[in-house]
N, C-alpha and C positions, 0 to 999 in steps of 0.2 A: 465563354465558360468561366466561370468562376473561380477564385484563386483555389477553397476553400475544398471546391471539387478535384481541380489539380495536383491537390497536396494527397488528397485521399487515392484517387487513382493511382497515383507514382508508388504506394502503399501496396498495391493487390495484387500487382501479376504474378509477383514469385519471387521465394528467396534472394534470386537474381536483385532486385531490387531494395534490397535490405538496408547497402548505405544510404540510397537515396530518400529511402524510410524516413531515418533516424536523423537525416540533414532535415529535413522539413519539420521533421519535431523540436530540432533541436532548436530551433526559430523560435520555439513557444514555448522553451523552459530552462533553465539551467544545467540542461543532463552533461554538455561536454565539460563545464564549469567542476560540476559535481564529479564525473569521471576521472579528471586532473585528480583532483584531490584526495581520493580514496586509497588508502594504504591496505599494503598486500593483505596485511593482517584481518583486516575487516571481512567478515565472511555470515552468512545466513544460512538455515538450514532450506534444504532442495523441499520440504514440505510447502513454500512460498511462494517456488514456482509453479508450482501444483496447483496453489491456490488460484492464480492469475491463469493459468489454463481456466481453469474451472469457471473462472467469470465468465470468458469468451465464450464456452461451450455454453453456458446459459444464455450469452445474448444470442445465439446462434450465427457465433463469427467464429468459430474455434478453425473454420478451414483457413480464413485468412493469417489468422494466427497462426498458425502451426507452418504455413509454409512460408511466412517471413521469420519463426524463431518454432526450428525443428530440435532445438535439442531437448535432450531425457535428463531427468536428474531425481537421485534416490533421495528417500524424504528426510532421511534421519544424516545425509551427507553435509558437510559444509561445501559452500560457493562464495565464489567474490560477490558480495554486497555491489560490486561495480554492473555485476551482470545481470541483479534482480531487478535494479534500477532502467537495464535496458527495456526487461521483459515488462516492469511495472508500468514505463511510458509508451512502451509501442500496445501494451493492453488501454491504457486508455485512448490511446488515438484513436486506436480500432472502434471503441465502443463510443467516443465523437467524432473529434477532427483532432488534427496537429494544432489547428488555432484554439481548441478548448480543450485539450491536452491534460490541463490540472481537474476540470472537470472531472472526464474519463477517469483519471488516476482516484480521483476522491470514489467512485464509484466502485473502482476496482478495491480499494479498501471497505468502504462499507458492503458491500458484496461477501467479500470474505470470509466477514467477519460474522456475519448472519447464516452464512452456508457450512459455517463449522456447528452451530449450532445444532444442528440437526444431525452431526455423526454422534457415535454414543460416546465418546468422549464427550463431546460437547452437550450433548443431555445431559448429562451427571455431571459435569459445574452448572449447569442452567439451574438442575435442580439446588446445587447448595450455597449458589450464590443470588439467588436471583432477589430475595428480599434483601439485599444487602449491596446498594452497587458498590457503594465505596471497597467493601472485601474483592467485587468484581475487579476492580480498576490496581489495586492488591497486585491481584493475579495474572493482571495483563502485562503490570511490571518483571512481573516474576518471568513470565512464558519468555521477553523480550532479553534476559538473562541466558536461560535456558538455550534460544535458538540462534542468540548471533553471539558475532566474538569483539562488538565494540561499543563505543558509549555507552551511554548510562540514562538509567529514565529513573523519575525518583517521583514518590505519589506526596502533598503535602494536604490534607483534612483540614478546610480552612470553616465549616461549617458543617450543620446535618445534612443540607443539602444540596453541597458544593464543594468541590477539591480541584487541585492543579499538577498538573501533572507538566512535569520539568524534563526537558531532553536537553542533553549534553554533547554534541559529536555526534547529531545523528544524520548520517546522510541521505535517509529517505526524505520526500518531502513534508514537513512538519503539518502544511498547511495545507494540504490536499489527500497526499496517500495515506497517512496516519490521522489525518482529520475522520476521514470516511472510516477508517477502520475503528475508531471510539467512537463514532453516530452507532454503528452496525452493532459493537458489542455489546450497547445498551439494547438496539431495535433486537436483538439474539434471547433477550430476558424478557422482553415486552416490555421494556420503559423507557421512555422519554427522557433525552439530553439535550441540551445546547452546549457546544462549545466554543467558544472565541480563542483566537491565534494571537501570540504578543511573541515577535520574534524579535531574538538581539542578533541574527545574523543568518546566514543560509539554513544552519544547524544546528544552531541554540535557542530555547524558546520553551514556551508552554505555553500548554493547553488549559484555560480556566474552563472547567465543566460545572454545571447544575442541571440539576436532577430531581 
């Protein structure tokens, strides 16, 4: 049997198994790295776990999910940034493996970010953003203000048909969870991006996007 099935198995039978989860993931990313390091301060709103439920129930894993990470959280609450991170990596596991971990997380953002599109909030920006990404990209800065309590993300217009978007202290991962969620918010308008990753450390970095 294979490591790769080992790892996934030790994932499924139940809560019960939850460190042993999160040791196998942790093989394949920096989560206890990242955990260290996060100050009490840093916090996200509970709308984010909602989201990362919401992937699972679409790939039709939501049972596995739910009974390795049972807890409830109200949308408009703040949470440790340290716990979204668990939720964010045990969602992508779930939806590959522990050994393509960053995969899964990239999915679990672009996911999200496409599935908001469709609630009526997300209609009404679709409609008055959509000829405009650069306003889009605007407003993703904005939302990221609005729903955590740390770093900073700053948009710079380096063309008509390309911008960079700057994260400062950000402890999700730059290259994977928030990659996937700028693919998705373009794929949310119906346009086409590419973006490439230029990190000066775990946490600092941008995103060069064209469009």
């Amino acid at each position: 049997m294979g490591t790769a099935k080992l790892a996934n198995e030790a994932m499924l039978p139940g809560v019960e198994d939850r460190d042993s989860a999160f040791k196998a993931i942790a093989e394949h990313c920096d989560l206890d790295a990242r955990l260290a390091m996060i100050p009490p301060s840093a916090k996200w709103r509970g709308m984010y776990f909602h989201a990362v439920e919401g992937v699972l129930e679409r790939a039709g894993k939501l049972p596995e999910y739910q009974r390795l990470m049972p807890e409830s959280f109200s949308a408009l609450r703040y949470y440790p940034a340290g716990d979204l991170l668990r939720h964010v990596a045990m969602g992508g596991a779930l939806l590959r493996s522990p050994e393509d971990v960053h995969a899964g997380m990239f999915e679990v953002g672009r996911d999200n970010a496409v599935a908001f599109a469709s609630t009526l909030l997300g209609r009404t920006l679709v409609l008055l953003l959509s000829n405009d990404p650069y306003r889009l990209l605007l407003q993703g800065a904005s939302a990221k203000r609005q729903t955590s309590t740390y770093g900073r993300w700053r948009i710079e217009r380096t063309s008509e048909h390309s911008a960079v978007m700057h994260f400062e202290q950000e402890y999700c991962w730059i290259e994977s969870y928030i990659r996937g969620a700028g693919i998705g918010t373009f794929e949310s308008v119906g346009a086409t991006a590419t973006i490439d990753v230029e990190l000066d450390g775990p946490y600092d970095g941008r995103h060069l996007i064209h469009w």
